[in-house]
C-alpha positions as CSV (number, residue, x, y, z in Angstrom):
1,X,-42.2,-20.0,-48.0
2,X,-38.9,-18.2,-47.7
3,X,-36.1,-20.2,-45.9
4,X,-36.0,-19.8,-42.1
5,X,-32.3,-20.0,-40.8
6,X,-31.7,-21.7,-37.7
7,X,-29.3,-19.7,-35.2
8,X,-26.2,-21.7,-35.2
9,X,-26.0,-23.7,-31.4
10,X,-24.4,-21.7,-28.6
11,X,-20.8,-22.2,-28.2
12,X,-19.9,-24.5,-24.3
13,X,-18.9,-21.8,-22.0
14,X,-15.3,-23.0,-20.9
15,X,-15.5,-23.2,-17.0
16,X,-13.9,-20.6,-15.0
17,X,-10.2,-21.5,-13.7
18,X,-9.4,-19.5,-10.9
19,X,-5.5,-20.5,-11.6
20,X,-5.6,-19.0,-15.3
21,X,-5.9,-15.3,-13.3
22,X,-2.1,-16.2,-11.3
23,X,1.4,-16.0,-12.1
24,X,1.8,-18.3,-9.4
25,X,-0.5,-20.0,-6.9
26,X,-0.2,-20.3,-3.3
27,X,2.8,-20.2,-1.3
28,X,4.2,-20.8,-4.2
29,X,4.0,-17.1,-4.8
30,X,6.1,-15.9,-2.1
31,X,9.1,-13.9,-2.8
32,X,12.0,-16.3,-3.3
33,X,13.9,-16.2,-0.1
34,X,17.4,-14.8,-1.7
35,X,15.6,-11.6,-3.3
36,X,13.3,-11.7,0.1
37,X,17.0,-11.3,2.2
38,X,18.5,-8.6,-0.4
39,X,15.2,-6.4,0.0
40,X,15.2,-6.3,3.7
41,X,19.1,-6.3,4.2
42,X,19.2,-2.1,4.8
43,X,15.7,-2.2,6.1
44,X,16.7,-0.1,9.5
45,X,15.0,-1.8,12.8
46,X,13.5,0.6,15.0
47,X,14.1,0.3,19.2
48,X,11.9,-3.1,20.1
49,X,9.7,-2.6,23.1
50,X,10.7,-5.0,25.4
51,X,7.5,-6.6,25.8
52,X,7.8,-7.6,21.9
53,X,8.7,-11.5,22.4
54,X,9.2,-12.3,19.1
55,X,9.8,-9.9,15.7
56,X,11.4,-10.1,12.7
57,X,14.9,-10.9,14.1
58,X,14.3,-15.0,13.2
59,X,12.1,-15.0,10.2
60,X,9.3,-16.7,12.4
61,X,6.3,-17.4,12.3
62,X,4.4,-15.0,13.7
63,X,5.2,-11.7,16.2
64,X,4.1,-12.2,19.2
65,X,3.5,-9.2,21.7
66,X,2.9,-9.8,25.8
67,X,0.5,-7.9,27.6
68,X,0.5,-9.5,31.1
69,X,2.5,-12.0,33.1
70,X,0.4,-14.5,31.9
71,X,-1.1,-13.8,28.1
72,X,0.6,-12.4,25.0
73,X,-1.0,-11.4,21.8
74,X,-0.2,-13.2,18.3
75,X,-0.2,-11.2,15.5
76,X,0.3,-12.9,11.6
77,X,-1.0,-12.1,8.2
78,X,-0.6,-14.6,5.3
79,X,-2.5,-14.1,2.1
80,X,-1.9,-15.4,-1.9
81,X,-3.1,-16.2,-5.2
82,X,-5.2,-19.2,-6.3
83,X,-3.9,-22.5,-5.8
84,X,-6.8,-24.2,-7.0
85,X,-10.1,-23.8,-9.5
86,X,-12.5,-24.5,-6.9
87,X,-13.3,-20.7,-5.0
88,X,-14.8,-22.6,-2.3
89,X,-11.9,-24.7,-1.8
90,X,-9.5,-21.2,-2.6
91,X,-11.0,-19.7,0.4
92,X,-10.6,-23.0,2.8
93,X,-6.6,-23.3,2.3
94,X,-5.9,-19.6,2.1
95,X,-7.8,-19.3,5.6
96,X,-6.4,-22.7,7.1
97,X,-2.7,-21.3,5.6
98,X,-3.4,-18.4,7.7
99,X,-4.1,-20.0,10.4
100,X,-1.2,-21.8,10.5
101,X,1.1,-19.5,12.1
102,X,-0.7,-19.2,15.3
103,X,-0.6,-22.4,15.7
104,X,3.0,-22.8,14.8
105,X,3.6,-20.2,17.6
106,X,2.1,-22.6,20.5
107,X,-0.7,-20.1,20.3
108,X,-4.7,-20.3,20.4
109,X,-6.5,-18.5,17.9
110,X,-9.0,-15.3,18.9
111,X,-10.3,-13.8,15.3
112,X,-8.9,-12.8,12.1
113,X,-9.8,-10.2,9.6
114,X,-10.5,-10.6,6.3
115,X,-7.4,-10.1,2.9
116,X,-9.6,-9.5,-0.1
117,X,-8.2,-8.5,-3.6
118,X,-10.3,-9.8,-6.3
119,X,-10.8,-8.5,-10.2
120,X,-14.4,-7.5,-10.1
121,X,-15.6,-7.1,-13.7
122,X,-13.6,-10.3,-14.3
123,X,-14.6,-13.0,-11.9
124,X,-18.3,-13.3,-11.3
125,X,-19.2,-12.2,-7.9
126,X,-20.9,-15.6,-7.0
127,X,-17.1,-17.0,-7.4
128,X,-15.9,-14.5,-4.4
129,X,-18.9,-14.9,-2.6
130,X,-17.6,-18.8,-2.3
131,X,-13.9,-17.6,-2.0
132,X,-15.2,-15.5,1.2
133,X,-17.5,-19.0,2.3
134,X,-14.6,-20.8,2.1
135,X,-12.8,-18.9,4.5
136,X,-15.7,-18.1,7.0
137,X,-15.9,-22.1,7.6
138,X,-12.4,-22.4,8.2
139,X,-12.1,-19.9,10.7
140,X,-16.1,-21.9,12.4
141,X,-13.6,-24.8,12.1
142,X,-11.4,-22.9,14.3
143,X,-13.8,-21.7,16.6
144,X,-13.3,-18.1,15.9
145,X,-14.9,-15.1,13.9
146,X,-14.3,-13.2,10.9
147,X,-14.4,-10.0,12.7
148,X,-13.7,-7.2,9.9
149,X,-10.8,-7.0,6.9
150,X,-10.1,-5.0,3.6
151,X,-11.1,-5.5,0.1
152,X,-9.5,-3.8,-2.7
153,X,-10.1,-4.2,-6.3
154,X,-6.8,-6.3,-7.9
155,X,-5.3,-8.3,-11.2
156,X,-5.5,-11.1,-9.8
157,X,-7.7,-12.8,-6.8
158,X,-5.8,-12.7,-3.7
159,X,-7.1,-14.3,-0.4
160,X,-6.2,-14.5,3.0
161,X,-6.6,-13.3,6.9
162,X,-4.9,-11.6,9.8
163,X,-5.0,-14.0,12.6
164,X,-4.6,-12.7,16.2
165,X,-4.0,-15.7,18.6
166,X,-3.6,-15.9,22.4
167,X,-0.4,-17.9,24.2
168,X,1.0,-18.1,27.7
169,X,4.6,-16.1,27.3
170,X,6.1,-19.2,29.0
171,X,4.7,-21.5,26.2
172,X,5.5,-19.6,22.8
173,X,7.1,-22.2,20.5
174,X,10.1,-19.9,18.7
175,X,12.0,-21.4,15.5
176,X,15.3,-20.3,17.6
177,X,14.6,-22.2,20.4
178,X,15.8,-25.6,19.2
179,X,18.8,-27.7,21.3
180,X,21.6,-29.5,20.5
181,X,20.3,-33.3,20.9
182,X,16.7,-32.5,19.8
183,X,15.1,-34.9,17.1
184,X,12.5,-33.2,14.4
185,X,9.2,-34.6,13.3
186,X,7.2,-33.2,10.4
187,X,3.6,-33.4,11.2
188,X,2.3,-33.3,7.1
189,X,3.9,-35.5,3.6
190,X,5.4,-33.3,1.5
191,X,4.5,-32.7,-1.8
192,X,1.8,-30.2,-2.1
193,X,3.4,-27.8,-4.6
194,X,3.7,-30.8,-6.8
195,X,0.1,-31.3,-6.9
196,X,-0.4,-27.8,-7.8
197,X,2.2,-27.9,-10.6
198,X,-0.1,-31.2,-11.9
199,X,-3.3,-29.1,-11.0
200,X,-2.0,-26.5,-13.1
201,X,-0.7,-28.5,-16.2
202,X,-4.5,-30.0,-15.9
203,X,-3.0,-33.6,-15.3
204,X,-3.9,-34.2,-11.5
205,X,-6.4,-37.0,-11.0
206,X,-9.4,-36.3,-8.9
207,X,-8.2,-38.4,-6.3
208,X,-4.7,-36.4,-6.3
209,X,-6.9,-33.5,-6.1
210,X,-8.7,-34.6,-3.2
211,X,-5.6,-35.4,-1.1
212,X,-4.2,-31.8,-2.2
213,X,-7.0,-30.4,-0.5
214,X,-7.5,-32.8,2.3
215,X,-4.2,-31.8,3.3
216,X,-4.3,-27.7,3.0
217,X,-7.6,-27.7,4.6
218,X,-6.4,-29.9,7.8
219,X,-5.7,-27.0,10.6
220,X,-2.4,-27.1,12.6
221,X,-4.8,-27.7,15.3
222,X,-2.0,-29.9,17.9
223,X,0.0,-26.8,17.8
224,X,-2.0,-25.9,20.8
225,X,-1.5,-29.0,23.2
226,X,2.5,-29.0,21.9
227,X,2.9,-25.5,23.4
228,X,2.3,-27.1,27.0
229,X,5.4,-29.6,26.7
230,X,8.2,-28.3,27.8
231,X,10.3,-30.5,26.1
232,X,9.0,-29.2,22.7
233,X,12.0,-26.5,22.2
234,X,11.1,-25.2,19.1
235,X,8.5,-24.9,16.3
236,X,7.6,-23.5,12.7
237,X,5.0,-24.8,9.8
238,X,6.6,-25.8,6.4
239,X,5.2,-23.2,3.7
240,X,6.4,-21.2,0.8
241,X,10.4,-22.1,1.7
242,X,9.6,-25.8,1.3
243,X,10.8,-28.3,4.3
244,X,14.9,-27.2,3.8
245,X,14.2,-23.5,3.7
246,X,12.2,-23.7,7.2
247,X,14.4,-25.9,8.6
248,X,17.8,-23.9,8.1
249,X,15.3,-21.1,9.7
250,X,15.6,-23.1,12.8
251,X,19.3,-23.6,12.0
252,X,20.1,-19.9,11.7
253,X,17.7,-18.8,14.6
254,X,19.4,-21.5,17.1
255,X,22.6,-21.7,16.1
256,X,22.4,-25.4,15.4
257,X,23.1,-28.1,12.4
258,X,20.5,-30.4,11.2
259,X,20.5,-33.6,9.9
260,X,17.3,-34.9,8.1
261,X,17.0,-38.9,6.9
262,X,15.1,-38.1,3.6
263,X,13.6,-42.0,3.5
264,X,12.2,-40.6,6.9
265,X,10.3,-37.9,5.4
266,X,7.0,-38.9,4.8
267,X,5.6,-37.8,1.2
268,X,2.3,-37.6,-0.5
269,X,2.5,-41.0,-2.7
270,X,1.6,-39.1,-5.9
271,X,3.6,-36.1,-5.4
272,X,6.6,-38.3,-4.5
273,X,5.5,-40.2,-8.3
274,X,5.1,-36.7,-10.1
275,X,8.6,-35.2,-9.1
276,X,9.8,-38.8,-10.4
277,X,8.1,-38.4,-13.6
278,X,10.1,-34.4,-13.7
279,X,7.7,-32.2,-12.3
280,X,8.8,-29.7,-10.8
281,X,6.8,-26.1,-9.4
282,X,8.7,-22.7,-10.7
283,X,9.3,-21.9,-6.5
284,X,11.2,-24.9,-6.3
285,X,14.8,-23.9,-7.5
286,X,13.9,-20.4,-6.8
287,X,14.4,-21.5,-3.3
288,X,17.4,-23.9,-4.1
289,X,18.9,-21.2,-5.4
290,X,18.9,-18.9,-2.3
291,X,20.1,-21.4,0.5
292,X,21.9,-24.5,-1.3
293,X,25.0,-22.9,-0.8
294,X,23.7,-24.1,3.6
295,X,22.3,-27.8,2.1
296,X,24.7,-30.8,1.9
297,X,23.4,-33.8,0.3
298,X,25.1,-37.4,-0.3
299,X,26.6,-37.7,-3.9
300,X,24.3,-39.0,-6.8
301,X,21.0,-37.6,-5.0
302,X,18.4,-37.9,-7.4
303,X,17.4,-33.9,-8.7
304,X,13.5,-35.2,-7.6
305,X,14.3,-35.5,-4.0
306,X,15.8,-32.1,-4.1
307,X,12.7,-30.3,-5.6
308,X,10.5,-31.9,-2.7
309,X,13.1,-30.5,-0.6
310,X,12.7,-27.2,-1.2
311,X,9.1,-28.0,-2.8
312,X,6.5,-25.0,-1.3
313,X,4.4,-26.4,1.0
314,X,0.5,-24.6,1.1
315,X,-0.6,-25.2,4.8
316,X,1.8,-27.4,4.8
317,X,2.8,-29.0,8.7
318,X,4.3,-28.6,12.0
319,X,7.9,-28.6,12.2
320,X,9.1,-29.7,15.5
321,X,12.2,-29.7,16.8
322,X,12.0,-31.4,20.7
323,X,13.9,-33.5,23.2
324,X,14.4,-36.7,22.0
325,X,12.6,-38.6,25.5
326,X,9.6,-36.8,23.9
327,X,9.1,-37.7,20.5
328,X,6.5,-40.1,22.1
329,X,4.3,-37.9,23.9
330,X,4.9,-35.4,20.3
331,X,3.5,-37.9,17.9
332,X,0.7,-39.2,19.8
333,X,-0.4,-35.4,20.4
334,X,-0.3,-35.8,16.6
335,X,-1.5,-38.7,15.7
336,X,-4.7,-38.1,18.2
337,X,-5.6,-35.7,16.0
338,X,-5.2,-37.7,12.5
339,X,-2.2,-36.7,11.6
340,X,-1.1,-40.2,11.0
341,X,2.0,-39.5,8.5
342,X,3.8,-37.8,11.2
343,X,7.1,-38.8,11.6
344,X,10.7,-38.5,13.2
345,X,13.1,-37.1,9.9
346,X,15.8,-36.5,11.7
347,X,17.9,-34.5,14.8
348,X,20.2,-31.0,15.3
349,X,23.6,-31.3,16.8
350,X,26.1,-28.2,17.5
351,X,27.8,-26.8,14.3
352,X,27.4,-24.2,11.6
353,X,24.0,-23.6,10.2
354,X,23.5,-25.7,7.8
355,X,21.1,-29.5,7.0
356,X,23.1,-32.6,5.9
357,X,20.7,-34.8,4.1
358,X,21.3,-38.4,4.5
């Protein structure tokens, strides 16, 4: 009988990494803040209507447009790369990241629309069907609908929503609204960009995975009761800038000097153990490199304490700046809501514009 060869054994199909397809994933991608402030420093304002609260005069959150004596819109779009493998769990932090700002505003979300760029031909379309899942259960989280958005064939898979959100124009929460006297509390540990860096370099445990995401999924929710204290002066989440960069936001905006206790800041254990071991995400001196000429830190500071400094934060937390007889009421709005790592970090005082880390 002649010899029958056996077709050689098919070779293991490597699993799909939605990471391979970015440059940079997540917040992480946003364009550093120095070339950000060179690109937009001849950009020509037009005449703001006066019923425009809040534009692009503070680099906040969110604009924020009244239509009555008692409502104004919120208007935000946030949208990025993949920060993670999983297109399920993609479409969950790009929709709570979204989501964010309204919340950061004192504002109640409505509905968002749909960001979609993904490389069709490239990523099977089960992946984006998960990507768009992901999202969709967010925003049922939320209690709003995906009412509509834009899809556009891309390079790389890009995810996000416009969210519209509702707030009383007595209770929008402005990053320029801080006082002299007020303390700060960060609602969410630092260290997400370091996950991804470990995520990336295919090192992150599945339990550092699992607190990446539990973390970038959890929505700014007490954003909402915050807006009705008055003594809350001023508010912003911690993204793409890391927890300095938003900070001397509210600096700039208000006119005010921070100072921040870093043992105060309260970090993700193994992030805080990966910047130890040298870690560090590409954003991260990016950003040191357009505002440490505004941070002042105590000689010898170890270089890891600085990269979760100006570490990006994906859906990262509040940032509150309020009067100190409140911090109280503040963290127990919080920690009703399990955010139990939120914590005071530190105050603002008169002076230039600038955080003094202690």
């Amino acid at each position: 009988m002649p010899s029958t060869t056996l077709p050689s054994p098919a070779a293991p199909v490597a699993p799909l990494r939605l990471t391979s397809f970015s440059h940079g994933g997540g917040c992480g991608c946003k364009i550093a803040p120095a070339v950000l402030s060179r690109l937009l420093a001849n950009v020509n304002m037009p005449l703001l209507p006066p019923d425009l609260l809040v534009g692009t005069e503070t680099s906040d959150d969110a604009a924020v447009y009244r239509i009555n004596d008692q409502q104004a819109i919120i208007a935000t779009t946030d949208f990025f790369t993949p920060i993670v493998d999983d297109p399920y769990d993609f479409g969950r932090i790009a929709a709570t990241n979204a989501l964010s700002d309204v919340y950061a505003m004192g504002g109640t979300p409505l509905f968002a629309l749909a960001l979609v760029g993904m490389p069709l031909g490239k990523l099977p379309e089960e992946a984006i069907r998960l990507i768009l899942a992901g999202g969709q259960d967010v925003c049922k989280a939320a209690g709003i609908p995906i009412a509509g958005g834009h899809s556009i064939d891309t390079l790389e898979p890009i995810y996000g929503l416009v969210g519209i959100g509702l707030v009383h124009p007595d209770k929008i929460k402005r990053n320029s609204a801080a006082r002299a006297g007020d303390v700060l509390i960060l609602s969410k540990p630092l260290g997400v960009g370091m996950l991804s860096a470990a995520l990336k370099k295919g090192v992150l445990s599945t339990e550092g995975y699992a607190d990446m995401v539990r973390w970038t999924t959890k929505l700014n929710t007490p954003g909402i009761a915050l807006s009705a204290l008055p003594e809350v002066h001023a508010m912003t989440d911690v993204t793409g800038f890391g927890l300095a960069g938003h900070l001397l936001e509210i600096c700039r905006g208000s006119g005010l000097s921070a100072q921040v206790q870093f043992d105060a800041v309260p970090l993700i254990p193994l992030a805080a153990a990966i910047a130890q071991g040298g870690t560090c995400t590409g954003a991260s001196p990016r950003n040191w490199d357009g505002y440490g000429s505004s941070m002042v830190l105590p000689e010898g500071f170890a270089s890891w304490k600085q990269n979760l400094l100006s570490d990006p934060q994906t859906s990262g937390g509040l940032l509150i700046a309020c009067a100190p007889e409140a911090a109280d009421a503040v963290l127990q709005i919080l920690r009703a809501q399990d955010f139990a790592d939120a914590a005071v970090i530190g105050s603002l005082s008169a002076g230039a514009a600038q955080v003094t880390v202690r």
